[in-house]
N, C-alpha and C positions, 0 to 999 in steps of 0.2 A: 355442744348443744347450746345454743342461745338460751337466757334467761325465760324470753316472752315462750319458746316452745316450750321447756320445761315445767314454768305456769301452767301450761294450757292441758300439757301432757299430765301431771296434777291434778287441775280441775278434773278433767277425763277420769280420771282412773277413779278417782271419789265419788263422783257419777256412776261411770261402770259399774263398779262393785256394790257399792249398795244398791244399784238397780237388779245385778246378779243374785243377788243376798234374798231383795224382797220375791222377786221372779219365781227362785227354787223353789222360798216357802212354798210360793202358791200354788205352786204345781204340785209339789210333795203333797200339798192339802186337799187340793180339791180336784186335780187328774188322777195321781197317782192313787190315792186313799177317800174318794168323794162320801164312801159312806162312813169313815169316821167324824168327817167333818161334818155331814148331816145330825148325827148323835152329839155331835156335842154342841151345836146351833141349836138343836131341836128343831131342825127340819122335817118333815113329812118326807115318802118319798115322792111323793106327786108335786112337790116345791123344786121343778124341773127349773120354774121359772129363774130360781134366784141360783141356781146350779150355771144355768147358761148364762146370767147377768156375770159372774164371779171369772168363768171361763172366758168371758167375752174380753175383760177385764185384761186378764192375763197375753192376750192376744195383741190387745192396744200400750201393752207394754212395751213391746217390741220397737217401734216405728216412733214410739214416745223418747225411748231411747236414743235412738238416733238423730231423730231431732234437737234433743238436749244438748248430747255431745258436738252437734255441730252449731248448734247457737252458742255453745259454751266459746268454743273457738273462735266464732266469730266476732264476739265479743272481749277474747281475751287480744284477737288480733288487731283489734281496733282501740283499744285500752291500753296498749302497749308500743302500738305504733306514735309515738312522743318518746320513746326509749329509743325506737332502732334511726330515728333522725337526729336523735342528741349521739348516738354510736357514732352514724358517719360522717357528722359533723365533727367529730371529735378525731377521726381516721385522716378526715380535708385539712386538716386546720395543720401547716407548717410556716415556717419562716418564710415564706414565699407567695403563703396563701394566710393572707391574714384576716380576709376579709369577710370570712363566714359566718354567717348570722340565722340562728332559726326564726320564725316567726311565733311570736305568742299569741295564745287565747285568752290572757286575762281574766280568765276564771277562776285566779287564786288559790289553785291546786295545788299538788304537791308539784309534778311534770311545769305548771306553768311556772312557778319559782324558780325550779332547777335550769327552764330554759334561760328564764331573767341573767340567773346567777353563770352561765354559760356566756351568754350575748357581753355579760357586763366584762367577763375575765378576756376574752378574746377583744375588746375594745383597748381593753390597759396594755396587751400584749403588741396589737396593731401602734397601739401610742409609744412605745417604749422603744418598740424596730426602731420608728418613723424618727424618733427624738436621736437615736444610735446613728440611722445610715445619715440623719443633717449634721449630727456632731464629726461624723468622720471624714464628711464632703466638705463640712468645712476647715477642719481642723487639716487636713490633705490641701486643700487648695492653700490656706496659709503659709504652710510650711514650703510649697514649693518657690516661694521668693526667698525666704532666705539660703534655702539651700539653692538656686542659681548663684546671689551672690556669694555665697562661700566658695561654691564651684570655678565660679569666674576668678575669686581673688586667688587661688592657690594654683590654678592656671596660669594667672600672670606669675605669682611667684617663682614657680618652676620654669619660665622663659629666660629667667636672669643667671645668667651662666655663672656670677659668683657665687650662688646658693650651689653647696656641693655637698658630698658626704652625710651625713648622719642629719644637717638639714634637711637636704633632698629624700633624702629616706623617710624623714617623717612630713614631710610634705606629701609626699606620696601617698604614705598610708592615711593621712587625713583625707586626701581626694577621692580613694577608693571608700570610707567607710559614705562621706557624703554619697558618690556613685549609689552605694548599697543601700543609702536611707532614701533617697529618689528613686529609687528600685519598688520600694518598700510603699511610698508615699501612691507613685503610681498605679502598682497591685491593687490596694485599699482603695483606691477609687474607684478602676475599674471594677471589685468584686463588690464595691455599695452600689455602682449603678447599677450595676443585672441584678442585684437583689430588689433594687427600686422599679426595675422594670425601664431604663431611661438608658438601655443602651440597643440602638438600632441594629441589625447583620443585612448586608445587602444580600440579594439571593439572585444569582447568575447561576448555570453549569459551569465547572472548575477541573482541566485535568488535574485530578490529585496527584495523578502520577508523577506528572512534570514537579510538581512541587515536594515531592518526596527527591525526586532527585536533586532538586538544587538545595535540599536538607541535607542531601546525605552531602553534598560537597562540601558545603558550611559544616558539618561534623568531623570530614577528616581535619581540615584544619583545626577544628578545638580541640581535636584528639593527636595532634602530633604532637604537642611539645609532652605528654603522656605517655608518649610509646603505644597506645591504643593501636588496634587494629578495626578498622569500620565495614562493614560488608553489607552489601544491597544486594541480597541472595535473590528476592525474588520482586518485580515490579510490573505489575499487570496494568494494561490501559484501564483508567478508569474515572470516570467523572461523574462527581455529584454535583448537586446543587446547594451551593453555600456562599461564605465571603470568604475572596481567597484570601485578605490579608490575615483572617482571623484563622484560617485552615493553615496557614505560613506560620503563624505565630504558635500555633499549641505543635506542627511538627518540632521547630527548631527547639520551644521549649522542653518535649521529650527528649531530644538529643542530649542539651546541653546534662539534662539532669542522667540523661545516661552514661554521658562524656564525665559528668564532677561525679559522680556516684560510681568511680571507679575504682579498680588500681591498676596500678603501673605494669604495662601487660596484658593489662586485660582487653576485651572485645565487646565490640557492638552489633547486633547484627539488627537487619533492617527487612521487613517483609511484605508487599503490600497484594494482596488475594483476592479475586474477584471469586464470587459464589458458583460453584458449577448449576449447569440448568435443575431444575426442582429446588433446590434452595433456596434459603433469604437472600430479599433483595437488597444485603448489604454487603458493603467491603470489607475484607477486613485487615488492618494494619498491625504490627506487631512488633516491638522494639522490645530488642534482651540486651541485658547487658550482665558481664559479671561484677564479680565486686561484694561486698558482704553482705547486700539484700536485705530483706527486709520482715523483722518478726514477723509469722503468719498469725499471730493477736493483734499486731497494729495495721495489718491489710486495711482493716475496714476503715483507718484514720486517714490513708496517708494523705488523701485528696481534701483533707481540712485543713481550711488558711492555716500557715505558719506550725504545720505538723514539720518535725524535723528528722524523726526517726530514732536512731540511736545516737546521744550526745557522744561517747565515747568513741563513732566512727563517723560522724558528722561536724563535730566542731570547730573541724578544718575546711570543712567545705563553703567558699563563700555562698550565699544564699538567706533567701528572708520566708522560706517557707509558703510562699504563695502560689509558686508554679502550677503546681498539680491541682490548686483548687480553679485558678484560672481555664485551666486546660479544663477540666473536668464541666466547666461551666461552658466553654464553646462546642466542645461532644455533645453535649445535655441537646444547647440550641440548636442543633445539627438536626436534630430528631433521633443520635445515637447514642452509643453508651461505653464505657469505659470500665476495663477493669484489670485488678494486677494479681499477679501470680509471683510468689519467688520460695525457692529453695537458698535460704542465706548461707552466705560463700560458695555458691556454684553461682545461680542466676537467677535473674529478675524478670519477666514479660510483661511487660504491658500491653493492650489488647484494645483497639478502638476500632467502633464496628460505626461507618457511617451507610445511610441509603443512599444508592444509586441514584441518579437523576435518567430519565427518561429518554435513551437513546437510540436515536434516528438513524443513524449510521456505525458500521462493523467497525473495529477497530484492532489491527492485526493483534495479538499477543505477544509480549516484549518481554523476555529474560533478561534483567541485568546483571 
């Protein structure tokens, strides 16, 4: 129960009751028993007059009452209403929505203060994003010159065939961490521009299907030199409306993470479901993989930048922790929604439900 009802609901019952309280009297007194009340007024009996003035009384209690109680409320709900807009003000207000603002009445009230001191905290917070997503757009764009030139020098280094052995080997693994901090650099980017709102999605109709499939081909290979086994059990015609490069980039991202978030042996399966008639009108996709999964306390993390899961079954996994937040941000834009399921050391699902786009023409149904 809301604060402002239970005010109201308060007021009400204090009202009620002492109107039931004085009510009873009067009836006890002057219906039920009129001639003790006479005796002790010193009434005559022919003082009918002031008999019906007192009953008339009792009468106009009634409808007084109800009056009360609903001016009470309407009063409370108007008194109250500066509480239930500082509430969903307060429900709007995320890292995405920074921009919410009540408007004041300067009437130096209590409510007008709280809004002030509301309006002023969401301004430091909008400043603070704002100061975060330029420091890290630029501090991203800096670092990607010198990691090309790093990239480029140990490129050449590795051309020169007398670099061998335990050279080569750490030239190597200096090229992959650079690989993994441009990895890094361009995650960070793109997750400060969708939070800045300054990344455009083209919107065409997209067979998903088709691009599930040329997923799944790019996954056996990631999963061969693994021993993986990859299976596209189910692939239904289906097209939404979206950007295909950005629909290409969150499949292949699932894969790989379902591919590195394996073991040796283990499987991937692949499922893409159109809704039977009376259902939602969305698809829905579905990647398992085995492998040691993932605590069901940390579910509600994994799609946060640079969540990594369990250090002591992760540590080996190349990766910077962005994936799933990226992923999770092109679902979101899709207009759909994502989410994971896993029983750890059996299997993982993850579950992307995008809407249909609007189709003209049958399109047969394909098992693969």
């Amino acid at each position: 129960m809301s604060f402002r009802l239970r005010l109201a609901t308060l007021y009400a019952g204090i009202l009620l009751i002492s109107l039931l309280i004085c009510g009873t009297l009067l009836y006890q007194e002057w219906v039920v028993e009129p001639q003790h009340a006479r005796e002790r007024l010193g009434l005559a009996p022919e003082d009918d007059v002031v008999i019906d003035l007192l009953q008339s009384v009792i009468w106009v209690a009634v409808p007084a009452t109800i009056l009360g109680l609903s001016g009470g409320w309407l009063l409370m709900r108007k008194a109250l209403e500066p509480v239930r807009a500082l509430s969903n003000a307060v429900s709007d207000l995320n890292e995405s929505n920074l921009d919410v603002r009540l408007p004041r009445s300067f009437n130096g009230d209590e409510f007008d203060r709280l809004t002030g001191g509301f309006n002023e905290m969401a301004a430091r917070l909008e400043d603070s994003f704002q100061k975060i997503r330029e420091f890290t757009l630029r501090a991203s764009h800096e670092l990607k010159t010198p990691l090309t030139i790093m990239r480029g020098s140990l490129e050449t280094l590795l051309e020169d065939p007398s670099i061998t052995g335990l050279h080569r080997e750490y030239l190597l693994n200096e090229l992959q961490e650079v690989h993994r901090l441009t990895r890094i650099v361009e995650g960070l980017t793109l997750i400060t521009k969708t939070e800045a709102g300054l990344v455009t999605l083209q919107r065409a109709p997209v067979d998903l299907d088709n691009l599930v499939r040329e997923a799944y081909a790019d996954a056996q290979i990631l999963a061969r030199d693994s021993g993986l086994i990859v299976r596209l059990e189910t692939c239904d015609p289906t097209i939404v409306l979206g950007d295909q490069e950005r629909l290409r980039q969150m499949l292949l991202n699932l894969l790989d993470n379902a591919v590195k978030f394996n073991e040796r042996g283990g499987s991937v399966l692949i499922q893409l479901t159109k809704p039977n008639i009376g259902d939602d009108n969305t698809a829905l996709l579905q990647i398992s993989n085995t492998g040691p999964g993932v605590d069901p306390m940390a579910l509600s993390k994994i799609f946060d930048p640079f969540f990594r899961g369990d250090p002591a079954h992760n540590r080996e996994v190349d990766g910077c922790g962005l994936g799933l937040a990226i992923i999770r941000w092109i679902v979101l834009s899709h207009g759909g929604t994502i989410t994971a399921e896993s029983d750890p050391g059996i299997v993982t699902t993850i579950k992307v439900r995008l809407p249909l786009a609007h189709e003209t023409t049958e399109r047969v149904r394909i098992l693969c």
